[in-house]
Backbone as XML, in Angstrom:
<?xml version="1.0"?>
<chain id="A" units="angstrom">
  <residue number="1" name="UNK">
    <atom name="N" x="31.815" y="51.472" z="14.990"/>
    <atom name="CA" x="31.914" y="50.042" z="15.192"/>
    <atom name="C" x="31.879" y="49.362" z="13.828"/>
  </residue>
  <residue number="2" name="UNK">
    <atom name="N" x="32.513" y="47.982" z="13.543"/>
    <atom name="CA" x="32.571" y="47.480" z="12.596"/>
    <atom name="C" x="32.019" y="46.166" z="12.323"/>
  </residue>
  <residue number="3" name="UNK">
    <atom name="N" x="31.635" y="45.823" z="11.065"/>
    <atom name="CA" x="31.024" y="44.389" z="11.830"/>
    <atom name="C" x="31.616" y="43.327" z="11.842"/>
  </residue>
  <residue number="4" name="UNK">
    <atom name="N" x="33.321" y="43.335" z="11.793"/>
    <atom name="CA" x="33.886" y="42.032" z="12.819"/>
    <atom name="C" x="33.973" y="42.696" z="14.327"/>
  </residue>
  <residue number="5" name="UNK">
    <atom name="N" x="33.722" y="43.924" z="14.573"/>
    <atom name="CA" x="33.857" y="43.822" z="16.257"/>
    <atom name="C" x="32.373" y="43.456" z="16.075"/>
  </residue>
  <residue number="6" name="UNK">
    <atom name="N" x="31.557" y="43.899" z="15.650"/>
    <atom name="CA" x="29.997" y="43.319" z="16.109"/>
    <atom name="C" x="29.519" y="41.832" z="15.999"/>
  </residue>
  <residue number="7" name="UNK">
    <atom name="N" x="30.373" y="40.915" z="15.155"/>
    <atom name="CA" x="30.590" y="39.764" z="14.951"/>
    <atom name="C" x="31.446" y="38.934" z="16.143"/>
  </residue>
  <residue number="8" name="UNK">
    <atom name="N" x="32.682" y="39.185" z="16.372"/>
    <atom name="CA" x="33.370" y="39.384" z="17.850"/>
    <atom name="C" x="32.575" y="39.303" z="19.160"/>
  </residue>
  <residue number="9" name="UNK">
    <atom name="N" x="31.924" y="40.335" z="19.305"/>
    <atom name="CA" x="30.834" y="40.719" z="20.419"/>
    <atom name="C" x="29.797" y="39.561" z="20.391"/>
  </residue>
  <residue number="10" name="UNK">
    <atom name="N" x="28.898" y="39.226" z="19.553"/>
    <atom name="CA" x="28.008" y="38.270" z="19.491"/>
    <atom name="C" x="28.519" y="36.918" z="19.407"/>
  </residue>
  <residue number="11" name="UNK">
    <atom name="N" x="29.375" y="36.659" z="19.100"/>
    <atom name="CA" x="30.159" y="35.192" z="19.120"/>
    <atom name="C" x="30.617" y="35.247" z="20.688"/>
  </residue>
  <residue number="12" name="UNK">
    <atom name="N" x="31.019" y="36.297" z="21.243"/>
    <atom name="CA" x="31.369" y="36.669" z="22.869"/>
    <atom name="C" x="30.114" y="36.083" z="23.881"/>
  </residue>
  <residue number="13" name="UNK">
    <atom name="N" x="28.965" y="36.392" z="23.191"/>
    <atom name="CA" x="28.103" y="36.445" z="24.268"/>
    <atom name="C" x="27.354" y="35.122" z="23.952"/>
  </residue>
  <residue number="14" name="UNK">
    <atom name="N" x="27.367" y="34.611" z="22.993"/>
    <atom name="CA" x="26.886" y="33.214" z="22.506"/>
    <atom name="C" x="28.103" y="32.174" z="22.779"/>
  </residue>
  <residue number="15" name="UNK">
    <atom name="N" x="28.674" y="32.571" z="23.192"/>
    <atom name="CA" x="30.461" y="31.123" z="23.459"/>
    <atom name="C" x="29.396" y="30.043" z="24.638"/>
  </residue>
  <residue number="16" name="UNK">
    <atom name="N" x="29.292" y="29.118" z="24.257"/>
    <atom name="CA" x="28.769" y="28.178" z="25.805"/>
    <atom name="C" x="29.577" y="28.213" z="26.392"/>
  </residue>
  <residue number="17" name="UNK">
    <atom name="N" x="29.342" y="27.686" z="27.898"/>
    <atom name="CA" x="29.963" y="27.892" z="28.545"/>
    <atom name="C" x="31.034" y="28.945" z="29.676"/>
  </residue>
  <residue number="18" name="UNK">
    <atom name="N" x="30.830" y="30.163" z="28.451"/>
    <atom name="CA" x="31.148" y="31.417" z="28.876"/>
    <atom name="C" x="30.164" y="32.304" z="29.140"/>
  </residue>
  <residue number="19" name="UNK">
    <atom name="N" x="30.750" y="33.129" z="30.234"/>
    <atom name="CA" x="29.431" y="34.152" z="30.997"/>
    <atom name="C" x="27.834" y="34.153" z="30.676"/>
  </residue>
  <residue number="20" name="UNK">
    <atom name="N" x="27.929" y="32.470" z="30.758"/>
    <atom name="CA" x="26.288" y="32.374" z="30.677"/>
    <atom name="C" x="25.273" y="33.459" z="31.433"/>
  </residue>
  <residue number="21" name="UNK">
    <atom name="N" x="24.324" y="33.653" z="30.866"/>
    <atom name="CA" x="23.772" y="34.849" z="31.761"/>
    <atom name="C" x="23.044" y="36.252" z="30.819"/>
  </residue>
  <residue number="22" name="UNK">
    <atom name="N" x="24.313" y="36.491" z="30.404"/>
    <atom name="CA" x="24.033" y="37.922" z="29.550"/>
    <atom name="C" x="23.066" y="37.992" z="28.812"/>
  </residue>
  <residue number="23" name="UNK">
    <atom name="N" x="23.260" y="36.971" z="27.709"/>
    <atom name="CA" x="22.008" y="36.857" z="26.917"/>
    <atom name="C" x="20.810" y="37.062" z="27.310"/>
  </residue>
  <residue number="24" name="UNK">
    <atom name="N" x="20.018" y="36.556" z="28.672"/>
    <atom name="CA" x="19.250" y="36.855" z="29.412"/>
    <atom name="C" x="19.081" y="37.589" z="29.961"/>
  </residue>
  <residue number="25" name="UNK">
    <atom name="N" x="20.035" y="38.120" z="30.267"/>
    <atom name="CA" x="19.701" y="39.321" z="31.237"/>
    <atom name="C" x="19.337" y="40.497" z="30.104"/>
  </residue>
  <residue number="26" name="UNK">
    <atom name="N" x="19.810" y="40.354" z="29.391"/>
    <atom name="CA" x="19.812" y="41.778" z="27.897"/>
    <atom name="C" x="19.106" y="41.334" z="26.824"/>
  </residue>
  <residue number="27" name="UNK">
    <atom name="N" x="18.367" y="39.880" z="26.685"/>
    <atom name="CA" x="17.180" y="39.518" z="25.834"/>
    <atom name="C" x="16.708" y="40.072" z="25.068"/>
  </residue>
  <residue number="28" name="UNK">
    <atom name="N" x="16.176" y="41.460" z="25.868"/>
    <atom name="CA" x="15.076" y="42.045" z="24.771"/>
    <atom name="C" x="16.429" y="43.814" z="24.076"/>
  </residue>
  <residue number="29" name="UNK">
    <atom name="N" x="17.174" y="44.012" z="24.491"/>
    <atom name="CA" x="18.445" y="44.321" z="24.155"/>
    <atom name="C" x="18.832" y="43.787" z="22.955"/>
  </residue>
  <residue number="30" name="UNK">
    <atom name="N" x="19.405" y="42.741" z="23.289"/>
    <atom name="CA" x="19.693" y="41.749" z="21.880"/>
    <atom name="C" x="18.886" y="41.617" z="20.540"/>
  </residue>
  <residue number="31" name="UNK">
    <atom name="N" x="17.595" y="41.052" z="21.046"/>
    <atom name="CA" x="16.272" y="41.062" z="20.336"/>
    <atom name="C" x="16.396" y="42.376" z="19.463"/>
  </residue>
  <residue number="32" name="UNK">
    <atom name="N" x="16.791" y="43.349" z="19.687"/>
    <atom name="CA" x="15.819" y="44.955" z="19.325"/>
    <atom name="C" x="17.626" y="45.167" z="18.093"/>
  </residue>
  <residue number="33" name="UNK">
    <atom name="N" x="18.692" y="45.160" z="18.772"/>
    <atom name="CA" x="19.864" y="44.875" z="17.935"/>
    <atom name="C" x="19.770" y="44.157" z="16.473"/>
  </residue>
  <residue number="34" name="UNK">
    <atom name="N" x="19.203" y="42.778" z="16.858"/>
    <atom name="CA" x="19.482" y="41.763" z="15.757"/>
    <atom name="C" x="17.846" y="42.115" z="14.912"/>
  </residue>
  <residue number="35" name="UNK">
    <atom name="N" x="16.583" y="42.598" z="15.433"/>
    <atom name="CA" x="15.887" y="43.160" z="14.560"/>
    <atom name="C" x="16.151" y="44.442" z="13.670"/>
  </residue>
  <residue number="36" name="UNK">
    <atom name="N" x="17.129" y="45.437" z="14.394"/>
    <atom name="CA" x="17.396" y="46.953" z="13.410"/>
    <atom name="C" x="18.942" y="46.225" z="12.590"/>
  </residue>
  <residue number="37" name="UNK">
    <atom name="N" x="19.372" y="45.245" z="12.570"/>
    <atom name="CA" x="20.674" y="44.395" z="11.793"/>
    <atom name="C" x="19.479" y="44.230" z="10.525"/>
  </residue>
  <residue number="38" name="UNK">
    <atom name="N" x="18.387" y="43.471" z="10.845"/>
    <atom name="CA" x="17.626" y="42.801" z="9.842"/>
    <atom name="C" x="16.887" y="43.792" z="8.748"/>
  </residue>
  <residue number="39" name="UNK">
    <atom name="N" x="16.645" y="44.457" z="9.835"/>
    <atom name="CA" x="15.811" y="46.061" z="8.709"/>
    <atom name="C" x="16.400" y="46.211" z="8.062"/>
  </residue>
  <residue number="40" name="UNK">
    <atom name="N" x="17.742" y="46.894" z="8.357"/>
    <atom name="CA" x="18.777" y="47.377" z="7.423"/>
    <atom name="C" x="19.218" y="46.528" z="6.573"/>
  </residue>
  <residue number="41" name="UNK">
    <atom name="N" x="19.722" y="45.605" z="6.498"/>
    <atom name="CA" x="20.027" y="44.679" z="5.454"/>
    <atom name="C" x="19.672" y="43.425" z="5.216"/>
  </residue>
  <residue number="42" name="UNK">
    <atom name="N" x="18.323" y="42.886" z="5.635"/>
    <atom name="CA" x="17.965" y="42.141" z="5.451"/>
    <atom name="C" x="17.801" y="41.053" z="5.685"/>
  </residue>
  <residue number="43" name="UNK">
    <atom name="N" x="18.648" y="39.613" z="5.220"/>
    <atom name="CA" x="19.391" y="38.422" z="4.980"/>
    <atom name="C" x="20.104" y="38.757" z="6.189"/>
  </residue>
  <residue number="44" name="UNK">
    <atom name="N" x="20.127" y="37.753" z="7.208"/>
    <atom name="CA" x="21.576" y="37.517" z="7.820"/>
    <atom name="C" x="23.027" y="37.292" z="6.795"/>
  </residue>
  <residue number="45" name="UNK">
    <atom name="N" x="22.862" y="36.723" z="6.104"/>
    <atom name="CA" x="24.199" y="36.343" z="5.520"/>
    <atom name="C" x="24.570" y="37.565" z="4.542"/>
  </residue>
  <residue number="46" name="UNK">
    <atom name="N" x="23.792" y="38.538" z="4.579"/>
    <atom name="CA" x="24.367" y="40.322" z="3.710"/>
    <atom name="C" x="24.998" y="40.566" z="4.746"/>
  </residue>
  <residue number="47" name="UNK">
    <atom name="N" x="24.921" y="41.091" z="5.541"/>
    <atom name="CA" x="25.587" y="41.652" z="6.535"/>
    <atom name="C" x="27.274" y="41.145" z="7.317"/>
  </residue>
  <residue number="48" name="UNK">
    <atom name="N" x="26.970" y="39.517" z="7.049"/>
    <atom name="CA" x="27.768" y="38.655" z="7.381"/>
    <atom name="C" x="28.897" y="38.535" z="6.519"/>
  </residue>
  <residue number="49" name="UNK">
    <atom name="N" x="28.569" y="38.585" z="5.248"/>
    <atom name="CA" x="29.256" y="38.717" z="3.940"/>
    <atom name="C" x="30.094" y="40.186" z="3.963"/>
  </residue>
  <residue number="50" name="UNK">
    <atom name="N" x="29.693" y="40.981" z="4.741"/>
    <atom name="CA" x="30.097" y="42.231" z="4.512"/>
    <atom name="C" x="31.874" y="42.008" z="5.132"/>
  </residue>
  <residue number="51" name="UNK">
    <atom name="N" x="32.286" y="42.737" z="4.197"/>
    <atom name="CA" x="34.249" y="42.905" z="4.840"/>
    <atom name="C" x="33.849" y="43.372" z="6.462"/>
  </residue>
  <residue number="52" name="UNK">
    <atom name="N" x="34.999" y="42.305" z="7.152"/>
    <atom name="CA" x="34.751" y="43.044" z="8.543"/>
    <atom name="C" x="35.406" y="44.596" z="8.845"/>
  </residue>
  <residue number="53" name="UNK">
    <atom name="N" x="36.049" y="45.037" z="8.320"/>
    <atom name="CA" x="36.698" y="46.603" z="8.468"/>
    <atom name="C" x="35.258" y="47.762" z="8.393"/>
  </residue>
  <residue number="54" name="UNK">
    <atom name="N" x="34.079" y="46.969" z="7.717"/>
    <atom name="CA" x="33.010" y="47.912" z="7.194"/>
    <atom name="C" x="32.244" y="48.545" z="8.268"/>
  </residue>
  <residue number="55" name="UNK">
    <atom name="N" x="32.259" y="49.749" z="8.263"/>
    <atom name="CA" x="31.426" y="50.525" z="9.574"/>
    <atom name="C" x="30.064" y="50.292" z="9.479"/>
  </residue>
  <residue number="56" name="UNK">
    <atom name="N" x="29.622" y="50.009" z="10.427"/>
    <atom name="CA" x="28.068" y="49.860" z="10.568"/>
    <atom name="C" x="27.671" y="51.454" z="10.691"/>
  </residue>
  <residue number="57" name="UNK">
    <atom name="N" x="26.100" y="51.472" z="10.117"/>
    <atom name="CA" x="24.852" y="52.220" z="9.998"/>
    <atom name="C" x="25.281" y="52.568" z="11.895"/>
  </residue>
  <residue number="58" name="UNK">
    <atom name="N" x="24.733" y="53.981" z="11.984"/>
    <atom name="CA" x="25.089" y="54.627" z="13.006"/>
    <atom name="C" x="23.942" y="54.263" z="13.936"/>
  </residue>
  <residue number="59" name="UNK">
    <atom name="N" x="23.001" y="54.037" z="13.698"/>
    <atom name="CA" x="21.599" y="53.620" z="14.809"/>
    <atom name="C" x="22.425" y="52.253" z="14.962"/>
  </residue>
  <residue number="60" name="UNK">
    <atom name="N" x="22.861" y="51.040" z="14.625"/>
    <atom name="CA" x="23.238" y="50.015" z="14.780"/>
    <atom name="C" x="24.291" y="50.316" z="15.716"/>
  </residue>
  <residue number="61" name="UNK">
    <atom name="N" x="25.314" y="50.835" z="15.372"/>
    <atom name="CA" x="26.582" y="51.031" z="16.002"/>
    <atom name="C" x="26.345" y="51.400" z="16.987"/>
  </residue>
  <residue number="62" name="UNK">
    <atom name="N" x="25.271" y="52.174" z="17.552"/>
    <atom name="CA" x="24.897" y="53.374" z="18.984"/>
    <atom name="C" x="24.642" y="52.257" z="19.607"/>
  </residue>
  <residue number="63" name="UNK">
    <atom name="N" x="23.741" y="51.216" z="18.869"/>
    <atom name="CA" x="22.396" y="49.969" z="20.214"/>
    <atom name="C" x="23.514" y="48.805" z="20.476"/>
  </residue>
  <residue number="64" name="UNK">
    <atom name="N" x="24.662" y="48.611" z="19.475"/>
    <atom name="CA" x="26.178" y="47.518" z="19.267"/>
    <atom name="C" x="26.958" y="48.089" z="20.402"/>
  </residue>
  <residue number="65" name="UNK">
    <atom name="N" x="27.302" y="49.442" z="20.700"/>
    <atom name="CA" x="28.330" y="49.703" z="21.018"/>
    <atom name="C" x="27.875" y="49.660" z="23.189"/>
  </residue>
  <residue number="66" name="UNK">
    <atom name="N" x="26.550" y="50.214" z="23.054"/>
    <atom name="CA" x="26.123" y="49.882" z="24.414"/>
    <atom name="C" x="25.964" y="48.544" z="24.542"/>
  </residue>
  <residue number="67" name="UNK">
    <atom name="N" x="25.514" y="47.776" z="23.835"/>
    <atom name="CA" x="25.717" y="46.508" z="24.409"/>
    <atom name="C" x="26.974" y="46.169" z="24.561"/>
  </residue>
  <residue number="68" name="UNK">
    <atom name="N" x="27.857" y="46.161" z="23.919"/>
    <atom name="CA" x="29.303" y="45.945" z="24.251"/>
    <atom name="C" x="29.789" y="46.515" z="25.548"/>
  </residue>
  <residue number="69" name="UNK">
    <atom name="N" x="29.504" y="47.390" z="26.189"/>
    <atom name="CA" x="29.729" y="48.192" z="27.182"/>
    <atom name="C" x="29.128" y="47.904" z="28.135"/>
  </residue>
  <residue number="70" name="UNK">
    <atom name="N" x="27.951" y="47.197" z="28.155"/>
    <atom name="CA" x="27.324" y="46.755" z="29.486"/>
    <atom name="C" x="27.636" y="45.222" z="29.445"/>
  </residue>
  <residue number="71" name="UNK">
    <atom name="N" x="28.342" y="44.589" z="28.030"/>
    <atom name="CA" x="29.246" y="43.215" z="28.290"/>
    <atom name="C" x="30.418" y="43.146" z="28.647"/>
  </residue>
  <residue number="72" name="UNK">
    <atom name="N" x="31.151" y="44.523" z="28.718"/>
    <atom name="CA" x="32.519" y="44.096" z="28.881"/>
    <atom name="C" x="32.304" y="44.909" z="30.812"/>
  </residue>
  <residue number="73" name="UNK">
    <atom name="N" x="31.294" y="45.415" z="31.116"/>
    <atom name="CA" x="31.235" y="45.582" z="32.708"/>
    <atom name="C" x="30.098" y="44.426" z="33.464"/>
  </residue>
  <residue number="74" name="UNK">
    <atom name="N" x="29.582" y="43.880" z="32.567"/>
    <atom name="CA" x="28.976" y="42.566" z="33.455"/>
    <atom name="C" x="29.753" y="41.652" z="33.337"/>
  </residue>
  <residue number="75" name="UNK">
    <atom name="N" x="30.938" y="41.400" z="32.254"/>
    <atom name="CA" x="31.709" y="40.224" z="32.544"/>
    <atom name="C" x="33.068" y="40.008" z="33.316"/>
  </residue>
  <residue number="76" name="UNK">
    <atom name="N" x="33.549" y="41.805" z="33.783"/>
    <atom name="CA" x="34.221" y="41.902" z="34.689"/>
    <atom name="C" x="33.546" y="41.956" z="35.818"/>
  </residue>
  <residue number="77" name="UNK">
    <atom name="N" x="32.444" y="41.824" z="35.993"/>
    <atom name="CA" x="31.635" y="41.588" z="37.740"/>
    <atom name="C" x="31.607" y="40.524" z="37.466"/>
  </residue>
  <residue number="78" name="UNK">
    <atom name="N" x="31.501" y="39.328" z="36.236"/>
    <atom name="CA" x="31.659" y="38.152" z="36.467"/>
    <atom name="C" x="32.770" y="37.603" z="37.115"/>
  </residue>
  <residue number="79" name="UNK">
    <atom name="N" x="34.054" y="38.193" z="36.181"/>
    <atom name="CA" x="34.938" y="37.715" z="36.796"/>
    <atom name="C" x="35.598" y="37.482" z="38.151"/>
  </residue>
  <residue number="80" name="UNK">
    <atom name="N" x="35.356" y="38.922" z="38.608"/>
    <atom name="CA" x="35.787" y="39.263" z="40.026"/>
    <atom name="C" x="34.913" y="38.476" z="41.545"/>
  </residue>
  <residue number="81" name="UNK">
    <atom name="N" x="34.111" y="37.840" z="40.772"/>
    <atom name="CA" x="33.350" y="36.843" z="41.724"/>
    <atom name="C" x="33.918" y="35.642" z="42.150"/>
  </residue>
</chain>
């Protein structure tokens, strides 16, 4: 994973108005993500700064890539409602 898809993904789940919900439901998910983002590099804006093509740290990418995966199947049960 890279961190414009991980940038992508979190701008996904923070859009108002869109599939309100997730955030909550995956809270402490999120929480545990954006704390092992912070370990590793610190500063929000290091990471942010980083070229988006750049592969994320593999513990990041593993806890990024399931969340992505339980967003892109809770927001097709959104949809289909």
């Amino acid at each position: 994973m890279t961190v414009g898809e991980l940038i992508d993904f979190y701008l996904s789940v923070r859009h108002t108005g869109d599939l309100v919900g997730f955030d909550s439901l995956y809270e402490e998910d999120l929480a545990l993500l954006k704390a092992k983002i912070q370990e590793f590099y610190g500063e929000r804006e290091t990471w942010l700064a980083m070229p988006e093509d750049a592969k994320l740290p593999e513990e990041i990418a593993e806890h990024a890539s399931d969340l992505v995966a339980k967003f892109r199947s809770w927001s097709g049960a959104k949809q289909s409602d």
